[in-house]
N, C-alpha and C positions, 0 to 999 in steps of 0.2 A: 354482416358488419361486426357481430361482435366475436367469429373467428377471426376476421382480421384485426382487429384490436389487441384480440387474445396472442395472435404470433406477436405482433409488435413490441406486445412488454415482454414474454418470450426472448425474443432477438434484444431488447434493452438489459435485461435482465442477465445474458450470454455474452454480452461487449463489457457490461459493469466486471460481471467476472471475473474475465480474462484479463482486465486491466489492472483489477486488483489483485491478482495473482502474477499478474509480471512485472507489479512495483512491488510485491513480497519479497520476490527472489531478489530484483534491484536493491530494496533495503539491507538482506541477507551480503551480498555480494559488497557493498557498501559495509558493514560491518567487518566483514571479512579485511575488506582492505586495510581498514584502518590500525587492525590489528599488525600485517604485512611490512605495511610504508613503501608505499611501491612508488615507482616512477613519478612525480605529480602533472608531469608532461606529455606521459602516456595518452591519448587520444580514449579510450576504451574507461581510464582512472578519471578524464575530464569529466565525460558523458556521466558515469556513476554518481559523482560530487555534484553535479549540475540539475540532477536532479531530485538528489536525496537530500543535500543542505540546506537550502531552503523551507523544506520541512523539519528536518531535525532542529532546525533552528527556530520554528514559530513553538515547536516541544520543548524543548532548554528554556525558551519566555517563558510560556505559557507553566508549566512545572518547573519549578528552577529542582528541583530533589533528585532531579534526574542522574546528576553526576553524585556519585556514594565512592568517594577514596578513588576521584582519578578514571574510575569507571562510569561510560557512558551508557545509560538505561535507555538513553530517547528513543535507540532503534527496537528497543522492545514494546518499548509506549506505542509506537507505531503500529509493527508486529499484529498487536493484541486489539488495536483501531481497525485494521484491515480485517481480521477474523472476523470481528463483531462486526463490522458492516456488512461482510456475506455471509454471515450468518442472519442476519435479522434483513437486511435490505433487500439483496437476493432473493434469498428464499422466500419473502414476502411478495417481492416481484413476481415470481414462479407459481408459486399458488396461488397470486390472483389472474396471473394469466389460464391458471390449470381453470380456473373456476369460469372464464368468462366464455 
């Protein structure tokens, strides 16, 4: 029982990841754009915004410091949210699965 339990934070612990790291690059890619000014009709430019604004925008409440001369921080604030959540969350995940 308690190998099974052990893979299952394992396998939680592997989906948390991967999801945090494919809204990294999504954030990245979303920075990128804005920089760009691409199409806003582009279908690929919706998807990005649809899913990145929403949070940038509880970041800009939440910290209004974020903009410094015009320059948007919130995708950093972000950025450095995601790291530290797989750094402490994950991995925390991982070694208690290693342990059980």
């Amino acid at each position: 029982m308690e190998l099974l339990a052990g893979n299952f934070l394992g396998a939680i612990a592997g989906v948390i990841n991967a999801v945090l790291s494919l809204y990294f690059w999504i954030v990245i890619a979303s920075a990128v754009l804005s920089w760009v000014n691409p199409d806003p009709y582009n279908p690929i430019v919706r998807i990005i915004r649809n899913l990145t604004e929403p949070v940038f925008y509880r970041v800009r409440k939440l910290l209004p410091f974020t903009n410094i001369g015009g320059l948007d921080l919130s995708p950093v604030v972000i950025l450095l949210g995601i790291e530290f959540i797989k750094m402490f969350l994950v991995r925390t995940l991982y070694q208690f699965a290693g342990h059980m």
